[in-house]
C-alpha positions in Angstrom: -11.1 -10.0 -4.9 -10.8 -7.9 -2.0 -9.1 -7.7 1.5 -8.8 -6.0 4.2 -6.2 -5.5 6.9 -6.0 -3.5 10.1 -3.2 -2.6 12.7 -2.9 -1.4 15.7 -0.7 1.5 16.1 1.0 3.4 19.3 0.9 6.8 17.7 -1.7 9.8 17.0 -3.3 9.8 13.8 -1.4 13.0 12.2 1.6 11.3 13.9 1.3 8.1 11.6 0.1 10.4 8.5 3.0 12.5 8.7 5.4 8.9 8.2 2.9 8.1 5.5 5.8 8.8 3.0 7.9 7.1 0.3 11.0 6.4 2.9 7.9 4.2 4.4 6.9 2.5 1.2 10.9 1.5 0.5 10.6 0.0 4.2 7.6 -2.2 3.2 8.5 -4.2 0.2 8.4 -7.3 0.1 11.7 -9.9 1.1 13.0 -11.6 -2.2 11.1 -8.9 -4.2 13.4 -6.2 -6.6 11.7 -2.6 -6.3 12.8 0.5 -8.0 11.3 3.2 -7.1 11.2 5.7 -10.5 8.4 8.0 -9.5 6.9 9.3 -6.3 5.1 12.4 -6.1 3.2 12.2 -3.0 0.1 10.8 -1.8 -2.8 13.2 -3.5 -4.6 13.3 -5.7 -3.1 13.2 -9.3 -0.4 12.3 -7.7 1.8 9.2 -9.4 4.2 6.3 -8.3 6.2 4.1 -11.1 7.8 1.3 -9.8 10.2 -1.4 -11.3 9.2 -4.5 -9.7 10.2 -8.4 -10.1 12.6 -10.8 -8.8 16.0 -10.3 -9.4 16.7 -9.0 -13.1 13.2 -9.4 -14.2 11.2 -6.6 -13.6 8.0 -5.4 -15.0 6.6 -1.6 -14.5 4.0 -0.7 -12.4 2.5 2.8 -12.7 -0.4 4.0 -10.1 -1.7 7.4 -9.6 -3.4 8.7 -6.4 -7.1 8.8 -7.0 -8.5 9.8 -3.9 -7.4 11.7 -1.4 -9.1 12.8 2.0 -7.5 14.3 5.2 -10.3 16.1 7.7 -11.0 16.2 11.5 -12.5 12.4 11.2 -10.7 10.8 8.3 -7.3 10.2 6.4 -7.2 8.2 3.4 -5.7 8.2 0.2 -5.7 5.7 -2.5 -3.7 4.4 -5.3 -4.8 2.7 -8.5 -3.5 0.8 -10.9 -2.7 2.4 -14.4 -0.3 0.4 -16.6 0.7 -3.2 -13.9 2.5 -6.1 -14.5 1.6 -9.3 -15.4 -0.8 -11.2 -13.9 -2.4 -8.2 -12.3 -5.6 -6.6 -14.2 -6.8 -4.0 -11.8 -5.1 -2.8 -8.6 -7.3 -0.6 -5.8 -5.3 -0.2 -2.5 -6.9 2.5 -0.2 -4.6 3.7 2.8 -6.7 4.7 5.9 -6.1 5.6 9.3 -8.2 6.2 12.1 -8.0 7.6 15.7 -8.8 5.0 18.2 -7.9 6.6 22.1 -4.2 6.6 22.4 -3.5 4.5 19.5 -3.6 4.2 15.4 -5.6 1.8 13.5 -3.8 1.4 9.9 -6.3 -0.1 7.2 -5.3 -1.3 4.1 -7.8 -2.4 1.7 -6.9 -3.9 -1.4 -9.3 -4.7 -4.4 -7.6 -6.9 -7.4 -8.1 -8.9 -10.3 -5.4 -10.8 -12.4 -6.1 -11.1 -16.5 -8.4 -14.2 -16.0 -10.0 -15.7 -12.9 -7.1 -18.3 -12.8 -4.6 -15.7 -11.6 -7.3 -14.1 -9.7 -7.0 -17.3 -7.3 -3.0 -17.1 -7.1 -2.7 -13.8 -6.5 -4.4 -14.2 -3.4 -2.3 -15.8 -1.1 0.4 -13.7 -2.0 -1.2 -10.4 -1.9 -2.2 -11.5 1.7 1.2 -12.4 3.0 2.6 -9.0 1.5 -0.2 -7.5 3.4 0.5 -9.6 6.6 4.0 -9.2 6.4 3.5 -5.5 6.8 1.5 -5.6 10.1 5.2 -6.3 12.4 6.5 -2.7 10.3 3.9 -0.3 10.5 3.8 -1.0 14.2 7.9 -1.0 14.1 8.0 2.2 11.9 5.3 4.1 12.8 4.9 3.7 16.6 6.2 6.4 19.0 9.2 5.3 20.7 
């Protein structure tokens, strides 16, 4: 399964990269959700997060590594990848972008998943997309100029 979701900015590109950071990610998780963070080396390549993730005192591990990583005149990107996940998820792609449109930032997320079987596959969904959705009112929050 995959999505994709853009926002709109009110920043310069290196502007929003330079908030691409891990005080961000602790300002995008998800309401009700419990997240640890255990690891957080950066956003290039080789780079590795570990997370303890669940819903109150059950938590499962999640452990991604920075597979990609490109920051040049035209593009920024980086992306993370799923190594060891918690259940349901099978494989986790999420690739950060951001692109220079006039004044302004577009943020795109695009997320590629797959939970053990196709069953989870089709539940994961809605809640992937509202954690995605959910994040569009705090990039533009955390990483517009004020």
């Amino acid at each position: 399964m995959q999505f994709t979701f853009v926002t709109k900015v009110s920043a310069q590109r290196d502007q929003v990269a330079n908030q691409f950071n891990q005080d961000l990610l602790l300002k995008l998780k998800p309401p009700l959700v419990t997240m640890h963070l255990l690891r957080y080396d950066g956003q290039h390549r080789g780079d590795e997060l570990l997370f303890a993730v669940g819903f109150g005192k059950l938590t499962q591990k999640w452990h991604g590594a920075i597979t990609q990583h490109r920051y040049t005149e035209k593009h920024w990107l980086f992306r993370d990848e799923g190594i060891a996940l918690p259940h349901p998820l099978k494989i986790w792609q999420h690739t950060h972008a951001l692109k220079h449109a006039n004044h302004h930032t577009l943020v795109i997320d695009r997320v590629k998943f797959s939970g053990k079987n196709a069953l989870f596959t089709v539940l994961l969904c809605l809640p992937i997309a509202m954690m995605f959705l959910m994040r569009k009112p705090l990039y533009q929050r955390w990483l517009s100029v004020r």
